[in-house]
C-alpha positions in Angstrom: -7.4 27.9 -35.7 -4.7 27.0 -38.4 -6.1 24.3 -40.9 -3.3 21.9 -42.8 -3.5 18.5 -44.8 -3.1 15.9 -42.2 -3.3 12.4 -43.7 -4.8 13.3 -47.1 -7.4 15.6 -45.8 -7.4 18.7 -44.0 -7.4 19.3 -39.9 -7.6 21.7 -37.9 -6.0 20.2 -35.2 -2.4 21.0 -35.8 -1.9 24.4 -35.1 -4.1 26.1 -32.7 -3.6 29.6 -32.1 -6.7 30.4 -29.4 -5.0 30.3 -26.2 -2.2 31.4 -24.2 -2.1 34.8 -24.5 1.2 36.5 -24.8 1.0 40.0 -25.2 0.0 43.1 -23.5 -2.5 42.8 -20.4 -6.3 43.4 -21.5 -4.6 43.0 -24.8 -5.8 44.3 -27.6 -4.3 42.7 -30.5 -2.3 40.6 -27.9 -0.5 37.5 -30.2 -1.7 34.7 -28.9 0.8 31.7 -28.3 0.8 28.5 -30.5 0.1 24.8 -29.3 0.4 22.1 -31.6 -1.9 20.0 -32.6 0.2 17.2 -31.8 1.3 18.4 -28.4 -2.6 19.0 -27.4 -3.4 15.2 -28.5 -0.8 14.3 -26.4 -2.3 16.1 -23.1 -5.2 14.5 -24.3 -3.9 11.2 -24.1 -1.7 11.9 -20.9 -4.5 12.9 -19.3 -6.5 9.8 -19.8 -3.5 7.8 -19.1 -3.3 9.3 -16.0 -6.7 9.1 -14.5 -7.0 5.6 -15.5 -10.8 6.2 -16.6 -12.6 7.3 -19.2 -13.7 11.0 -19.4 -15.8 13.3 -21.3 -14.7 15.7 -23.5 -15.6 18.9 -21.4 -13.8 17.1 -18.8 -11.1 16.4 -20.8 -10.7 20.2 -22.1 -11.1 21.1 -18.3 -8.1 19.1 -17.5 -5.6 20.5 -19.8 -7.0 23.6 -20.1 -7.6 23.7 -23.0 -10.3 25.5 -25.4 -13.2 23.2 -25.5 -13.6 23.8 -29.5 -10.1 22.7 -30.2 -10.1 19.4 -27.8 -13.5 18.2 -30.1 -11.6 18.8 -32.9 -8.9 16.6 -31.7 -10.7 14.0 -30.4 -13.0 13.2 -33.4 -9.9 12.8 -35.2 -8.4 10.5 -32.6 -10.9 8.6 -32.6 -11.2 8.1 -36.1 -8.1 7.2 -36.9 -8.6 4.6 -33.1 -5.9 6.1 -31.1 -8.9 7.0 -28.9 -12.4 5.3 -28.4 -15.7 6.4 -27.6 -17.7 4.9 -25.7 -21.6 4.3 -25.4 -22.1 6.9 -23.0 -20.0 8.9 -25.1 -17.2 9.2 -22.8 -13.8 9.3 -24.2 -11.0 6.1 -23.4 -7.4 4.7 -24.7 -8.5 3.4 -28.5 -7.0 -0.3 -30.0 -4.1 1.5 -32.0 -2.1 2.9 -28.7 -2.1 -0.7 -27.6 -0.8 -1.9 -30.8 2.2 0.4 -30.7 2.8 -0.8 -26.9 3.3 -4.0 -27.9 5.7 -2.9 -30.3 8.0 -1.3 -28.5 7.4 -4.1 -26.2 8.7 -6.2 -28.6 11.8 -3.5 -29.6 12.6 -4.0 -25.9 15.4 -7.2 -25.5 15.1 -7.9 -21.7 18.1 -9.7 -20.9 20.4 -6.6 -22.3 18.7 -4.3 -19.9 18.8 -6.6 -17.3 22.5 -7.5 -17.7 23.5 -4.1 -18.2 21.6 -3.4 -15.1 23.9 -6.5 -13.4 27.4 -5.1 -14.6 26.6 -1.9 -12.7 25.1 -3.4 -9.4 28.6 -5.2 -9.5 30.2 -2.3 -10.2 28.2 -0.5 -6.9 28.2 -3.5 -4.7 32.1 -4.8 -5.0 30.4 -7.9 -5.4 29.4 -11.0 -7.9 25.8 -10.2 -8.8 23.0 -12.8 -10.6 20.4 -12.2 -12.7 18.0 -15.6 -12.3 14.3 -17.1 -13.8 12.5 -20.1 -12.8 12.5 -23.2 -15.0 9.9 -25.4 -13.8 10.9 -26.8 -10.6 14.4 -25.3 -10.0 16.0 -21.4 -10.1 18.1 -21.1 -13.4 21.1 -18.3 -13.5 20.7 -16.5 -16.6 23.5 -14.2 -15.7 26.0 -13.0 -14.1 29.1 -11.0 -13.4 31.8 -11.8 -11.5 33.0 -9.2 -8.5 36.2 -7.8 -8.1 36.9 -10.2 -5.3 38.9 -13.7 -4.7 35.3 -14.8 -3.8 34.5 -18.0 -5.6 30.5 -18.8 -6.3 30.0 -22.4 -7.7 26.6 -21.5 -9.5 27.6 -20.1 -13.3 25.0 -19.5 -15.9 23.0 -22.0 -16.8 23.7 -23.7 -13.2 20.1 -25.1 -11.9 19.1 -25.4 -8.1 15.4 -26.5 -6.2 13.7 -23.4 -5.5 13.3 -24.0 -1.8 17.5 -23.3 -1.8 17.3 -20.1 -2.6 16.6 -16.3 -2.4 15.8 -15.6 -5.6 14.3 -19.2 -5.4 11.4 -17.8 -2.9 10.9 -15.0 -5.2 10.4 -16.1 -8.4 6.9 -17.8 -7.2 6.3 -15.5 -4.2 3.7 -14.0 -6.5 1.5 -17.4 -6.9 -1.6 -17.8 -4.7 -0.6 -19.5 -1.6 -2.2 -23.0 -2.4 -0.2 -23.4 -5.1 2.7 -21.9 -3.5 2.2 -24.7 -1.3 1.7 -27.3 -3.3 4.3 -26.4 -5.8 6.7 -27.1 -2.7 5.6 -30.0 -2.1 6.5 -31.4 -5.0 9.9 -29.8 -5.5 11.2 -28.9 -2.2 14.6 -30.7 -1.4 17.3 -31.1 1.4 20.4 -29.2 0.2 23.9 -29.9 0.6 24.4 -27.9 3.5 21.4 -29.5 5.4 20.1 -25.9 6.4 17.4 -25.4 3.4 14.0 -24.9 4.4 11.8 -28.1 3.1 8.2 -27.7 4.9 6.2 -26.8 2.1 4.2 -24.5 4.7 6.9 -22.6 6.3 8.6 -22.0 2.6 5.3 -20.8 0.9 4.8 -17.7 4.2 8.3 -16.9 3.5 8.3 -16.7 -0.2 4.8 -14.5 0.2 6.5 -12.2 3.0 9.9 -12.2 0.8 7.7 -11.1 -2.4 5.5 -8.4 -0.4 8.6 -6.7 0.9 10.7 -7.0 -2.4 13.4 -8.8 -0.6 14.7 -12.0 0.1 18.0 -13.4 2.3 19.6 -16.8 2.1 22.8 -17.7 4.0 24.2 -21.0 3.7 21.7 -23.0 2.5 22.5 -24.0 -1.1 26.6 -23.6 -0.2 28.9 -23.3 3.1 29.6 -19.9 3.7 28.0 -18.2 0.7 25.0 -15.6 1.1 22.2 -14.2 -1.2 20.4 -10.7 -1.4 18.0 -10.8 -4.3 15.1 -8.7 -5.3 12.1 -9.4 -7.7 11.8 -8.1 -10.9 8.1 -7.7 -11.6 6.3 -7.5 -15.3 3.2 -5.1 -15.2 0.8 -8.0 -14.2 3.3 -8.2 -10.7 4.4 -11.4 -11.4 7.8 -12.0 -10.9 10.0 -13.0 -14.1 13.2 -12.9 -12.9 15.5 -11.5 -9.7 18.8 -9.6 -9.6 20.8 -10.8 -6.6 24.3 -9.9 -5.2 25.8 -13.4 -4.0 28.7 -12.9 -1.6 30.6 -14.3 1.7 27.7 -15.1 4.5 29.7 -13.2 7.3 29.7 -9.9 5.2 26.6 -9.9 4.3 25.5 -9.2 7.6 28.2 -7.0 8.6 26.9 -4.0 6.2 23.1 -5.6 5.2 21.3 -2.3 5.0 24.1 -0.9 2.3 23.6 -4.7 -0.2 19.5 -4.8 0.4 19.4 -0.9 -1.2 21.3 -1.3 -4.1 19.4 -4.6 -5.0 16.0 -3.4 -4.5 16.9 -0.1 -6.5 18.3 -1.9 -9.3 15.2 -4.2 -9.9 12.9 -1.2 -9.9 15.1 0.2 -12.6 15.0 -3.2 -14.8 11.0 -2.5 -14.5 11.0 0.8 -15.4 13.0 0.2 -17.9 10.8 -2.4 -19.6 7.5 0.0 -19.1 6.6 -2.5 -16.2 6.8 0.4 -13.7 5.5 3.7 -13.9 7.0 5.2 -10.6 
């Protein structure tokens, strides 16, 4: 083990040279390969990240295979300096710090330029005008969008408002929302659109923004506007709820004639918007 000043004191967790063996078989006087200290506390914390529990240290050592002296070394000073916490039955778990540098890089992370760089290439794949939309109370609020290639005119811009019960993205963005208040949230805000072909039974809207949520997809043809059809997805933060939806708005009567092709690239570009923010992990 290779000691160095670490912090103002000395550790022997940054260079440890008693595994991997590289040379000659049976080896005598075989070199043994180096793993840094930094690159074992991060298979430390990987590992913990990825079991989702808290483990003990022989455990731990097991799991990344790893010499047993070398992980107790790094975990003491882990948990010293609160990257890593232990717990009463001295079992090791995720310490305060890590979470103070999540929300930092949270922070660092601006979510309308990923989701609006997201938009620009959806349009770019689809051929067609795509939305990025939030709730605002009662009503769906576009908070972007870009305009397809097309002669295709939609009449909502940014900033445009409309009753949740008109939409796709609409059903979405409280498809996560027990179905009570789902129902009673409707109730209150549900309205006839111009059309005449928007849902308004608070009932019937609250199943379909549930089943639209569950399956990450929801479709609206002419019920906000003549002729004009929506294919949104949810965008989900890591608590599931749904923030926001990216949707592809075009004509109604092409919508249909290639669905499977619009419902892919929508529901693939909202995962990457929450992978993007650290909301999805897979």
């Amino acid at each position: 083990m290779r000691c160095v000043e670490l912090d103002g004191k000395t550790s022997s967790a940054v260079y440890s040279e008693d595994e991997g063996v590289a040379g000659e078989a049976g080896g005598k006087g075989a070199r043994r390969a180096r793993v840094s200290g930094i690159d074992r506390a991060l298979q430390v914390i990987d590992h913990l990240y990825e079991t989702g529990s808290p483990a003990g240290v022989y455990a731990i050592a097991k799991a990344v295979k790893a010499p047993l002296s070398t992980v107790y070394v790094i975990v003491d000073d882990l948990v010293e300096k609160n990257m890593l916490t232990r717990q009463a039955d001295g079992s090791i778990w995720l310490g305060a710090r890590l979470y103070h540098y999540g929300l930092a890089y949270a922070r660092s992370l601006d979510f309308m330029s990923i989701a609006t760089h997201e938009m620009h290439d959806l349009c770019r794949q689809a051929g067609e005008t795509v939305q990025v939309c939030g709730r605002d109370g009662d009503y769906m609020l576009v908070l972007a969008m870009a305009d397809g290639p097309s002669h295709f005119q939609v009449a909502s811009r940014v900033g445009t408002r409309v009753p949740l019960n008109w939409t796709a993205s609409g059903r979405l963005l409280v498809g996560h929302l027990p179905e009570e208040e789902r129902i009673e949230l409707f109730k209150r805000c549900a309205r006839s659109s111009p059309t005449g072909r928007a849902e308004i039974d608070p009932g019937t809207l609250s199943e379909a923004a549930g089943k639209a949520f569950e399956s990450r997809l929801s479709i609206q043809a002419g019920e906000s506007d003549y002729a004009v059809a929506c294919i949104a997805s949810p965008i989900c933060d890591r608590d599931g709820q749904c923030v926001a939806t990216i949707s592809i708005v075009l004509p109604e009567q092409k919508a249909f004639s290639d669905e499977n092709h619009y419902t892919a690239h929508v529901r693939s570009s909202a995962e990457r918007i929450e992978k993007l923010m650290g909301w999805r992990n897979r």
